[in-house]
Each structure stands twice: as structure tokens, then as C-alpha cells.
C-alpha positions in Angstrom: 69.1 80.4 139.3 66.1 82.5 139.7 64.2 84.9 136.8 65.4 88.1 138.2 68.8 87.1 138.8 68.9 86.3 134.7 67.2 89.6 134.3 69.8 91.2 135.7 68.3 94.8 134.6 68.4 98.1 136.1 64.9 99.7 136.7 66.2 103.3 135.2 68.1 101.5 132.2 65.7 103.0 129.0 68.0 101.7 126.5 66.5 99.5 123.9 67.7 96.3 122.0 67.4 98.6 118.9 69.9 100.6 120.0 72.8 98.1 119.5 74.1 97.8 116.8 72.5 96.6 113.5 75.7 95.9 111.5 78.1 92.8 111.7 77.4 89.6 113.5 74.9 88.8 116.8 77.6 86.9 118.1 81.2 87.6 117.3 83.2 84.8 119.9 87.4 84.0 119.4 89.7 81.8 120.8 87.0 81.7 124.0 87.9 79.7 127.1 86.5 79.3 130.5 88.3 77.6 133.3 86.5 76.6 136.7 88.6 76.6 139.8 87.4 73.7 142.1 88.4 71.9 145.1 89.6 69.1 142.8 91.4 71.4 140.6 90.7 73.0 137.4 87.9 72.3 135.2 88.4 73.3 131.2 84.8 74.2 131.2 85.6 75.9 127.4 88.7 75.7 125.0 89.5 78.1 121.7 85.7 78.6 120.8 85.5 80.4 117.4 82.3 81.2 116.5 79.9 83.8 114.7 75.9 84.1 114.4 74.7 86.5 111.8 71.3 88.0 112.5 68.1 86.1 111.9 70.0 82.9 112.2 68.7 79.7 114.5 71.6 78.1 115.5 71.8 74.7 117.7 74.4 74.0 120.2 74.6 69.7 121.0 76.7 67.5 122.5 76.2 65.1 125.7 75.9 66.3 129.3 79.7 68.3 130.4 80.4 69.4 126.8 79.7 73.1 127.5 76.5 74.0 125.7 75.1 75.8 128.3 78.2 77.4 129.8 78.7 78.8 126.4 75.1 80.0 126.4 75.7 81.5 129.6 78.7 83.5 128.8 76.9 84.8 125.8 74.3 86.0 128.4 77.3 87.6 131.0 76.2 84.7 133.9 79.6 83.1 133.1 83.2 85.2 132.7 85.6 83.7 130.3 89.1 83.6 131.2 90.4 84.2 127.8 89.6 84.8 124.3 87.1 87.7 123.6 83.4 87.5 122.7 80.9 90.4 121.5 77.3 90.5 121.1 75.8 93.0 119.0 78.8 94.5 118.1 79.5 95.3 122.5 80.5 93.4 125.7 77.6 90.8 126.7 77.8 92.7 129.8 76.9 96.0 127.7 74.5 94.3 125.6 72.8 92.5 128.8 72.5 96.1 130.3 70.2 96.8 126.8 68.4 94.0 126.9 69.4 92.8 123.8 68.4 89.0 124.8 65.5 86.9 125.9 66.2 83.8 128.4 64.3 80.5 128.2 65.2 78.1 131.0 65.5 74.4 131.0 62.3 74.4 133.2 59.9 77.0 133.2 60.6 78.7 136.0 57.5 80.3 136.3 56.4 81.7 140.0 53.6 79.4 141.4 51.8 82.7 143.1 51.8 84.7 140.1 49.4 84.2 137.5 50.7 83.7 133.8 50.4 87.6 132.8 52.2 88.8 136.0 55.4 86.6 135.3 55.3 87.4 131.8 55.0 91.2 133.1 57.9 90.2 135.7 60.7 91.7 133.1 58.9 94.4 132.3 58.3 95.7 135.8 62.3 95.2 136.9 62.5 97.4 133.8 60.1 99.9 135.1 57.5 100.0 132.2 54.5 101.3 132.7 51.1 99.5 133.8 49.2 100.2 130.6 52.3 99.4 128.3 52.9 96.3 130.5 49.3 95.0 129.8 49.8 95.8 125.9 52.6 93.9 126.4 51.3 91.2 127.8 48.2 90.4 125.5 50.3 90.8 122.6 53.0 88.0 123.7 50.3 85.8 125.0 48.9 85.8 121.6 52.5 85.2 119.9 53.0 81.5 121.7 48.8 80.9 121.6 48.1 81.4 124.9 45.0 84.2 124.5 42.9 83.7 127.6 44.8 82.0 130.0 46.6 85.4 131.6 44.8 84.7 134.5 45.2 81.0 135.5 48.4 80.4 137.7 51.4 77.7 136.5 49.9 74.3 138.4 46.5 75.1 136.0 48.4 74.7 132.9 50.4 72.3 131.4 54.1 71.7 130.8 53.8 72.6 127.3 51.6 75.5 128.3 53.9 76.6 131.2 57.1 76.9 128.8 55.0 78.3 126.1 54.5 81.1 128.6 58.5 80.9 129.7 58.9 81.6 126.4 56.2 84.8 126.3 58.2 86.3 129.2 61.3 86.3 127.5 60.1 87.8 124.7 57.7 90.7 126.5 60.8 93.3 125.9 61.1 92.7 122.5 64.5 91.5 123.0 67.4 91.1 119.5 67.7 87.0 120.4 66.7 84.2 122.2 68.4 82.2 124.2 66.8 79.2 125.3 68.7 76.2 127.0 66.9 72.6 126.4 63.5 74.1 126.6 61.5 70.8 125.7 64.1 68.2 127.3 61.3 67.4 129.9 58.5 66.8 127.8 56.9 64.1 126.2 57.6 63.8 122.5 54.3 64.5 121.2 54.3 67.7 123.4 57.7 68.8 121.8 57.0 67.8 118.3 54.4 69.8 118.5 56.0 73.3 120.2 59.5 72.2 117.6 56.1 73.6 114.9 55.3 76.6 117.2 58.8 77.6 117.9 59.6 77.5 114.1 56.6 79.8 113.5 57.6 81.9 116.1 60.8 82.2 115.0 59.5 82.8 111.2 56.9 85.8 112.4 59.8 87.4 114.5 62.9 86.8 112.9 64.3 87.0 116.2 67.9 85.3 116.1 67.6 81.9 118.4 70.9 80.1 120.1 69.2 76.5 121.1 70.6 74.0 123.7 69.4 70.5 122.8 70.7 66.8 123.3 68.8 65.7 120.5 69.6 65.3 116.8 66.1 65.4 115.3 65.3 68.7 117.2 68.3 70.5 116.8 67.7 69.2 112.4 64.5 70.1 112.7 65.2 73.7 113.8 68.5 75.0 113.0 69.9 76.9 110.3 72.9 75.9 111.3 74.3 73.0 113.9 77.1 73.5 116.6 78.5 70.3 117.5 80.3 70.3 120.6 82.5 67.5 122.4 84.0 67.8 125.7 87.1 67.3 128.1 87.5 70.5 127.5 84.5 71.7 125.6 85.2 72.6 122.3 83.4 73.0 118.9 83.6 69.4 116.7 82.3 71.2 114.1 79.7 73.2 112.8 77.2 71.5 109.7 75.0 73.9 107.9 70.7 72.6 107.5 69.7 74.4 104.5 66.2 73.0 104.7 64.5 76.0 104.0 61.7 77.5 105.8 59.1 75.7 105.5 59.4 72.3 107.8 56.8 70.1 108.0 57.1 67.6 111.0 57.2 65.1 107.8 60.6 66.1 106.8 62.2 64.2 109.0 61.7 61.2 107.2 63.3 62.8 103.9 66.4 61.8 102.9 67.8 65.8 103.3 66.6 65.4 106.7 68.9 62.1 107.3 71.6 62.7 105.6 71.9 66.1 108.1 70.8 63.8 111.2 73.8 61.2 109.9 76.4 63.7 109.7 75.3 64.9 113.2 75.5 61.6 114.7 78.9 61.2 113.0 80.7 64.3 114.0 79.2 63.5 117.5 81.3 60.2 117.7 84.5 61.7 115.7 84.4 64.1 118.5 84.4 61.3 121.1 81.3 62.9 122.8 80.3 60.0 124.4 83.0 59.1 126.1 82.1 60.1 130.0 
């Protein structure tokens, strides 16, 4: 899937994420399913999801490959229609809240366009949006800043990094000032040092924002690390285990994960992982 087709945005749309609703939950989803219609048959992509994000929340979805965590992701974005149950976001269809930009996308790769420096694909939203040039370039600077990229607006993707590259992902999604973030596996293809060390920026990000984050991850420490709270998911069909609370409090050193807090969390993970037989393939 390409940027654009994720933007989904109408140029003459002037609607703002402010403009949804402040009340109630980000995410309101019950009894949610999703059935694919293949060549083979059915697949029960989704089954009974019940689930609610309050605002200002970082909430985790993991579970092995086929369990749905990015299909759910994707329906709370409108790129997948369920074929039962309901599911709001803001308070409105994800349809109606896509149409006001009420959330930022963060692929599992970067996605970046090759022959566009970093500043124009962060201004890529922003011009399908039709903002102007000057606010674009305020725009721009400002998010560039936000993930530590000052000064490199004008290098192109294959002069930066990986980490750089999805640092910058992560500027473009956030250039409209969207409610949440959506961001599916964002550091699965990086070395560990290189994601320990955007797990810190993300969590200051996330604490100078407040922005309300749904995270796709396959792995325990990360999803610990980050979350307020943890969506554990199994498959065949994808379903919710169960969902563990990491009241770890704000401030998360890297060297929390050897505390015992941080492993007896990690433990329950792991366990409701296997109780939910999500590693049977």
C-alpha cells in the first residue's frame, strides 16, 4: 500500500482532528468481526473484539504472525470493513473520523519516496490536504524538530538511516497534527540497539504530545516497555486473549526492564500468549 492511498484525504476537506469529539473513548469497538472471502474459503480474519482506548492512552496490540493485529489496526483506520459488530473512533465512523484526519499512519517500513527529499514527504499529507506553502514549511521544521531530525529536510531517504528514515515516517504522520497514532511494527526491521534507542524517543514523543498511540509489535519487551496497557491477541480467528494493564509510570528508563515490575508484566505477557495458544501455526 502506498502513502496516499493511507491518506485517503480530500484536498477541500478543512475539517480538523479538533473537531471530533473530545468526550468518551478514542476507540469504542463491540462484538467486531471481519471475515475474508478467498478462493480457499473463508478466513476469520477477526472474531467478537471488545475493546475501548480512552485518550492519551499507548496501547499495544501482540500476538504472532495471522493473529489480526494489523487487520484490527487497519479497520480502526477504514482500510479494512468489518462484517459485523460496530466500531467508533472519536465518538464517529472511522470512515468519518478518517475524512477529519483524526489519525496519523506509521508503516511497517518507512515508506518514504526515494525522489523526494525528507521535508517534501513529510509535506506529502499536507499538500493532498491542500495547506498552504508557508504553513507547510512551518509544519515541516516544527515536526522535524519533534523526532530530532533538524537539518536533514534536505537529504533524500538512501542518505539516512533506517532509524532516521522511520524517525521521519513518523514526522509525516504527525505533520497534521493528527488525535492518534497508529503505527504497525515500526522498528521490527531494525537492529536492537537502533530500536532500544527510538522505544526512548517514541516514549518522549508520546510524553510531549500526549497523542493517543495503538502499537503493533511481536515483541514483549517493546510492547512492556511502552504501553499503558497490553492487547494480547491469539488467532484462528483472531481474538483478544486478554488485555494486562503496565502501570509503570511515565518515566522508563531502558533500565527498567531488568526490574522485577518490568518481569513480572513481561511473564504474564508470555503466559497469556501461550494460554491463548498463539503459537500454534
Amino acid at each position: 500500500m502506498n502513502v496516499a492511498a493511507a491518506i485517503k484525504q480530500e484536498p477541500h476537506m478543512n475539517a480538523a482532528a479538533s473537531d471530533l469529539s473530545p468526550d468518551g473513548p478514542v476507540i469504542d469497538a463491540r462484538g467486531l468481526s471481519l471475515v475474508f472471502q478467498t478462493g480457499d474459503g473463508p478466513v476469520h480474519a477477526l472474531s467478537d473484539i471488545a475493546l475501548t482506548v480512552e485518550r492519551g492512552e499507548f496501547v499495544s496490540f501482540i500476538g504472532p504472525s495471522g493473529c489480526g493485529k494489523t487487520t484490527l489496526l487497519r479497520v480502526i483506520a477504514d482500510l479494512e470493513q468489518p462484517t459485523s459488530g460496530t466500531i467508533t473512533v472519536n465518538g464517529v465512523t472511522p470512515e468519518e473520523a478518517r475524512r477529519k484526519r483524526a489519525y496519523g499512519y506509521v508503516f511497517q517500513a518507512a515508506a518514504l519516496y526515494p525522489w523526494r527529499t525528507i521535508a517534501a514527504n513529510i509535506s506529502l499529507p499536507l499538500e493532498v490536504m491542500g495547506i498552504a506553502k508557508a504553513e507547510r514549511t512551518a509544519l515541516i521544521e516544527k515536526n522535524l524538530a519533534l523526532v530530532n531530525l533538524t537539518g536533514f529536510g534536505k537529504k533524500y531517504p538512501w542518505q539516512l538511516s533506517g532509524g532516521m528514515q522511520q524517525r521521519a515516517s513518523i514526522a509525516r504522520a504527525l505533520s497534521f497534527d493528527p488525535d492518534m497514532l497508529l503505527m504497525d511494527e515500526p522498528f521490527g526491521a531494525l537492529d536492537e540497539i537502533v530500536r532500544d534507542h527510538l522505544n526512548e524517543q517514541l516514549l518522549k514523543l508520546w510524553a510531549k504530545t500526549r497523542k493517543t498511540v495503538i502499537f503493533v509489535t511481536h515483541s514483549i519487551p517493546e510492547a512492556v516497555f511502552l504501553s499503558t496497557r497490553i492487547v494480547v491477541m491469539s488467532p484462528r480467528p483472531g481474538r483478544i486473549h486478554e488485555i494486562i494493564d503496565c502501570n509503570l509510570g511515565p518515566d522508563r528508563p531502558l533500565e527498567i526492564r531488568e526490574t522485577p515490575e518490568f518481569l513480572k508484566i513481561a511473564h504474564r505477557v508470555r503466559e497469556g500468549l501461550r494460554l491463548g495458544h498463539s503459537y500454534e501455526q
